[in-house]
N, C-alpha and C positions, 0 to 999 in steps of 0.2 A: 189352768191359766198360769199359774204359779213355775210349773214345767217351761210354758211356751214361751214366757219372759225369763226365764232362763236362760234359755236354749239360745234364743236371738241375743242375749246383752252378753253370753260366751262370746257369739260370732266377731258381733259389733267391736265388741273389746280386741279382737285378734284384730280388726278390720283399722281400727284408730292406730296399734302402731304401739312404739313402746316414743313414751315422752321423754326419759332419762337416764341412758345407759352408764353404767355404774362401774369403776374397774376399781373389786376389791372393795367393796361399798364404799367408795371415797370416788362421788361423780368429779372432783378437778382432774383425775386422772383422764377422764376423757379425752380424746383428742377433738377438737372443731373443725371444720373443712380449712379453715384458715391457716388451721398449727400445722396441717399434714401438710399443704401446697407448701410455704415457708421453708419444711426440714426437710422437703421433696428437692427444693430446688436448692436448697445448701449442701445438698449429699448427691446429687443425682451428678452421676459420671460426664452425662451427654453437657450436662451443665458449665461441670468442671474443664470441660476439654475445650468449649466455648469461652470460656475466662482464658484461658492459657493462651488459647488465640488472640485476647484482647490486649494480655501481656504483650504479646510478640509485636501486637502492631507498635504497642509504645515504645518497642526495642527500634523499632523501623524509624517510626517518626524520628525517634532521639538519634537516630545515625545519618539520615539523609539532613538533618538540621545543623551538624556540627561539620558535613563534609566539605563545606565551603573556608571553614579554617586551614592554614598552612598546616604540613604535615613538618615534623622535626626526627633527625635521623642522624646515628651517629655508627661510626663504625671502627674498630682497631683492629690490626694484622700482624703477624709475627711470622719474618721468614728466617732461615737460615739456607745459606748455600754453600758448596765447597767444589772443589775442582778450578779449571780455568775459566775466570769470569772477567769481565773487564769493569775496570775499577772504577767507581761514581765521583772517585777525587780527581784522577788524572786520565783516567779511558784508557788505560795501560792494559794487556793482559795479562796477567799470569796465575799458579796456581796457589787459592787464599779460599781460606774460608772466612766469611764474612754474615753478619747479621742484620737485618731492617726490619727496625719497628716503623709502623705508621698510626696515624690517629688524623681521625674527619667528621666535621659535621654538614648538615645540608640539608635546606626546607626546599619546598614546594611550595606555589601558591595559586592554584585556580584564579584566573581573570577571566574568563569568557567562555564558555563551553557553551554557547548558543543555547542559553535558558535550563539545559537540562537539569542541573541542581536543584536550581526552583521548581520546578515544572516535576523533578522525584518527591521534594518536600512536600508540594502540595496532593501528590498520588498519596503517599504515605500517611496524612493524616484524614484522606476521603478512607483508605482503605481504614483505616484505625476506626472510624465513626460507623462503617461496614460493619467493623467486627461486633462493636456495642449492640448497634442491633440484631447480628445474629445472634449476640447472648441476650437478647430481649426476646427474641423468638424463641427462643429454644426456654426461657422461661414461660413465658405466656401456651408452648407447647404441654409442658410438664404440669402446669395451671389446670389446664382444661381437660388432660388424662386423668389428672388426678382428681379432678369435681367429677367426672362419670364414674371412677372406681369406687370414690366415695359414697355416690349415691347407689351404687350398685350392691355394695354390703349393705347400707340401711332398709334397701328394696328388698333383698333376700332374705336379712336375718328378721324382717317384718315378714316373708311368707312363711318363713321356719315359726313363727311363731303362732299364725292362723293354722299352719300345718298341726301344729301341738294340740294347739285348742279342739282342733274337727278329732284329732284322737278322742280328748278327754268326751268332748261329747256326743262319741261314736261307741265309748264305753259305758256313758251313763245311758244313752238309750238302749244299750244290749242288755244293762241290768234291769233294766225297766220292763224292756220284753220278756226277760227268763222270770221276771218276779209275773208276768199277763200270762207267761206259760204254765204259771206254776197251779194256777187258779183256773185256769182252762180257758183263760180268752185270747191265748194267740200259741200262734201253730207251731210245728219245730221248721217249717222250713221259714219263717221269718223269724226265729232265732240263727237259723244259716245265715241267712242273710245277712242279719246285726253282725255276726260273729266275722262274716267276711270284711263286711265295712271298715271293720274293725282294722282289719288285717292289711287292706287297702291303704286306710289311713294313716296304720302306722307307715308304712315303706314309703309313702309320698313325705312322713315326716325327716322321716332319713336322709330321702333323696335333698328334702328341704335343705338338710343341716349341711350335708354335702356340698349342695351348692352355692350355700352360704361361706362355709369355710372356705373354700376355692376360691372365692371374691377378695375373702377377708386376705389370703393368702398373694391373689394378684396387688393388691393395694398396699400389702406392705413390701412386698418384693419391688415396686413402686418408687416406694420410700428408702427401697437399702436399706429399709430395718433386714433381722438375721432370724428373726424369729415370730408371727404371729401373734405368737402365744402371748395372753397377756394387755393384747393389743384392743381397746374397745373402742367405739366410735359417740360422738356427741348429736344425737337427733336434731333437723329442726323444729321449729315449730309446725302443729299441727294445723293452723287454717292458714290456708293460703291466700295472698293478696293478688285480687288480680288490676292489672292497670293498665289504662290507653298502651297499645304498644307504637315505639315510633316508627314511623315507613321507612321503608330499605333505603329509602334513597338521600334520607336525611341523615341515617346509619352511615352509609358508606362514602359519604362526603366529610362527615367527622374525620371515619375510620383514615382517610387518605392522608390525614394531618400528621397519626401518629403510630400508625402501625408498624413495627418494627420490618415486616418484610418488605412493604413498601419503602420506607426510608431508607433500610439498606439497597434495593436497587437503583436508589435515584444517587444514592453516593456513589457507587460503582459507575453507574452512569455520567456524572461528571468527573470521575476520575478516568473515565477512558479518553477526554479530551487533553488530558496530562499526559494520558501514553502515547496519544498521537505525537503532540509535540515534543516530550522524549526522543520518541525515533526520528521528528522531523532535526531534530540540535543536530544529528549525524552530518548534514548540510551544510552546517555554519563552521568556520577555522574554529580551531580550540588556541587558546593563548593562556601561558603559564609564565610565572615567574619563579625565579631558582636561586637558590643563592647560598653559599657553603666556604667554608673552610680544611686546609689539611696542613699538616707536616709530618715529618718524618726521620729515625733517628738509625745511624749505621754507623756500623764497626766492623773491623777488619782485625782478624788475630795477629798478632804480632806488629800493629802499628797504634803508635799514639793517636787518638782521636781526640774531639772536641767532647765537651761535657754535654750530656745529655740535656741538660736545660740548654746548653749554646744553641746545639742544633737543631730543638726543635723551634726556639728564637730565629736563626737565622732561614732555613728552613721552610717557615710558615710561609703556605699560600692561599690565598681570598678570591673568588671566583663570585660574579651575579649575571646574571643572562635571562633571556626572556627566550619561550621555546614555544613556535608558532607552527601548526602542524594544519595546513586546507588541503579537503578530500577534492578528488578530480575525479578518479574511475574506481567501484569497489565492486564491480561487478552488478549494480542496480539496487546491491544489496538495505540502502538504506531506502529504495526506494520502495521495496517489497516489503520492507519492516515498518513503512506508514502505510503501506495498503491494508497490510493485515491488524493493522491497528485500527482502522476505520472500519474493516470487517467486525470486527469485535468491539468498537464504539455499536452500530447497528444491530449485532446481536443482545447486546446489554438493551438498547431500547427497544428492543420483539421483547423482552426478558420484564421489564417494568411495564408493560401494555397489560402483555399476559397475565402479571400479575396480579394487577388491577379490576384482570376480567373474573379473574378468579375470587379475589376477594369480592367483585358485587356477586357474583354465582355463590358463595355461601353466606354473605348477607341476607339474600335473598332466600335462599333453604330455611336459614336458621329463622328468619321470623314468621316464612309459613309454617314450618314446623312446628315453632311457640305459640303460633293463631292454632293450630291439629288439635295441639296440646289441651289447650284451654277449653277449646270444645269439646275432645276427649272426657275430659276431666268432672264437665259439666252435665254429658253424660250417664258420665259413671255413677255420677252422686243420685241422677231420674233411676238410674238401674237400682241402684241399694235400693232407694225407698219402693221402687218396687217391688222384688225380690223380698223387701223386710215382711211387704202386707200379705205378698203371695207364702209365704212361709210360714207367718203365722193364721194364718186360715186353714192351709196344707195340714201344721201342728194338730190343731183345734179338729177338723176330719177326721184325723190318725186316733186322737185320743178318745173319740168319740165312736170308732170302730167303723166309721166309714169313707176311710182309704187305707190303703194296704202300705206295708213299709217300702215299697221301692217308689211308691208316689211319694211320701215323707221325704226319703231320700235322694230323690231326685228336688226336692225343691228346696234342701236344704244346701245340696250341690251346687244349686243355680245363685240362691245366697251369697256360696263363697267364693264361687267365679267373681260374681256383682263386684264382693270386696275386694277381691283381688284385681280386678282390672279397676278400679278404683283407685287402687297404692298403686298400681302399674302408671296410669295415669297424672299422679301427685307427682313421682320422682320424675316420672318426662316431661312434665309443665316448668318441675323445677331447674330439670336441665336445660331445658330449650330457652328458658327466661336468663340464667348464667347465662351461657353461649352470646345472647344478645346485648348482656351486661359485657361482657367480656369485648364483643366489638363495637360498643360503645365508648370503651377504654377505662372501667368501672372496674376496680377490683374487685377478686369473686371475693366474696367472705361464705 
């Protein structure tokens, strides 16, 4: 009896999991699903290039905001000419080399451009709030990679660990047989056997470690860490809470309040009623005001001039004017350029429909999924206690020399299946329950 509570509080123990992963026996080193999301999305490229684009919009907004201000312009020119010129004092001609400097200022001033200034400012700050939530999305993207890679090392390095255990007690029961062999009550071909299992055992352990590391390895590649090595993870807790789940449909009425893909279509959406009217401004007169200053100073070799302060005192000219420009015929062109604005207004709202449909089409997955889960899960746990009674009776037969080892080992098999789809079970309750936190608008922790 001593053997068979053994044997099962081995399994059991592989099957519970590790409570407290340790990097370098100092458990702070751990990371938490929390730490990793956080330094995922501060490092993560896709991230970064989504910020950059947030910049730009606010380059946008701050330029279509200030373009309604006068523009100020100044200009100076330096000639010299020689040969026969006629002369800017008397209109004489003859052959003189002579020089003109000049010097000018002169603004612009936007009055009317039939709304379109407005009508860019307000595109430019729908798009800029675009862009916010694509960098929401694309967090919320990297969130939810990251909670399944995460859980994916914890699921692994937990089978690598049952994997370990079915070795150690696939070696104590070979010494247990070679010590029944020794004495004459068991045979060499169920010392084969044991010794196979063995052999079995270890390569499924390997394959365990393997497939752990590769996890370990996608989740920091993940993160833009450089290196694995070193890298440990923070288990959760071991019993799981289960609770009323809420219905899709009170899920995805939240979800429409503040979901970044959502939000970002509806801004694109009314920013294309700013494109229309953009392209329609092409219809209305444009009217500007202008207004500037010049003078100008010249000399001539060989003749006294006036002083350069004189001339550009006398000189000096002042110009203001208004500069009114209405379209007649431009070939339809402004007319095709509100068509295809209102093309692309009704693709943007196919583009928020569908999206919408789509968000309740994973709403809907994700919390039958979570309902699979739970029942999965529920189970798994009828399966263990099964498998626990049928294996210690299976034991108790073996030891009693009435079953053979490949009925032992098959019911010790069936055990660690049990277990296994058990933790298989855990992390997918745990993911499918995230996921539903996630479009409820709950940070994963």
């Amino acid at each position: 009896m001593k053997i068979i509570r053994k044997t099962i509080s081995a399994i059991l123990l592989a099957g519970v999991g590790i409570t407290s992963i340790q990097a370098q026996n100092n458990s702070s080193q751990a990371w938490t699903l929390r730490q990793c999301i956080d330094y995922a999305i501060e490092h993560n490229i896709e991230i970064r290039q989504s910020a950059n684009n947030v910049e730009a919009g606010k380059v946008s907004v701050n330029t279509t905001k200030w373009a309604r201000l006068p523009n100020l312009s100044s200009s100076a020119s330096q000639n010299w000419s020689w040969g026969r010129t006629a002369s800017p004092i008397d209109n004489s001609y003859s052959d003189i080399n002579s020089a003109n400097t000049s010097f000018s200022l002169g603004t612009n001033v936007p009055i009317f451009t039939g709304l379109q200034l407005s009508n860019q400012y307000s595109l430019a700050k729908l798009d800029l709030k675009a862009a916010i939530e694509d960098l929401n999305k694309a967090r919320e993207d990297i969130a939810i990679n990251v909670t399944s890679a995460y859980l994916q090392v914890l699921f692994n390095q937990e089978l690598s660990k049952i994997a370990h255990n079915q070795v150690d007690l696939s070696k104590d029961q070979l010494k247990r047989i070679q010590g029944l062999q020794g004495v004459g009550k068991a045979s060499s071909s169920e010392v084969a056997e044991a010794q196979a299992r063995v052999a079995q055992d270890e390569m499924t352990a390997v394959q365990s470690d393997n497939t752990y590391k590769l996890s370990l390895l996608d989740l920091t590649q993940l993160l833009e860490l450089p290196t694995p090595e070193g890298f440990v993870l923070e288990s959760p807790k071991e019993e799981l809470e289960f609770e009323s789940l809420t219905p899709p449909d009170d899920i995805y009425t939240q979800a429409l309040t503040y979901k970044p893909s959502i939000k970002a279509a509806e801004y694109r959406l009314q920013g294309s009623l700013n494109s229309i009217r953009i392209a329609q401004s092409a219809f209305y007169p444009q009217l500007s005001f202008s207004a500037g200053l010049g003078s100008n100073y010249y000399t001539v070799s060989g003749r006294s001039e006036s002083s350069f302060g004189s001339q550009m005192k006398n000189n000096l000219n002042k110009y203001i004017g208004f500069n009114l420009s209405v379209p007649i015929f431009n070939r339809f062109a402004t007319r095709n350029r509100v068509r295809t604005a209102r093309l692309q207004q009704i693709d943007l709202s196919l583009k928020l429909d569908n999206s919408k449909k789509i968000l309740y089409k994973e709403i809907q997955q994700a919390w039958y999924n979570a309902l699979a889960a739970e029942s999965k899960y529920n189970s798994s746990e009828v399966a263990v206690k099964a498998n626990e009674e049928s294996f210690r009776l299976m034991s108790e037969k073996f030891n009693n020399g009435k079953a053979t080892f490949v009925e032992y080992n098959e019911a010790k098999l069936n055990l660690t299946k049990a277990l296994s789809d058990k933790l298989q079970a855990k992390y997918d309750y745990l993911f499918r329950t995230k996921i539903l936190d996630f479009y409820k608008g709950q940070v994963i922790e």
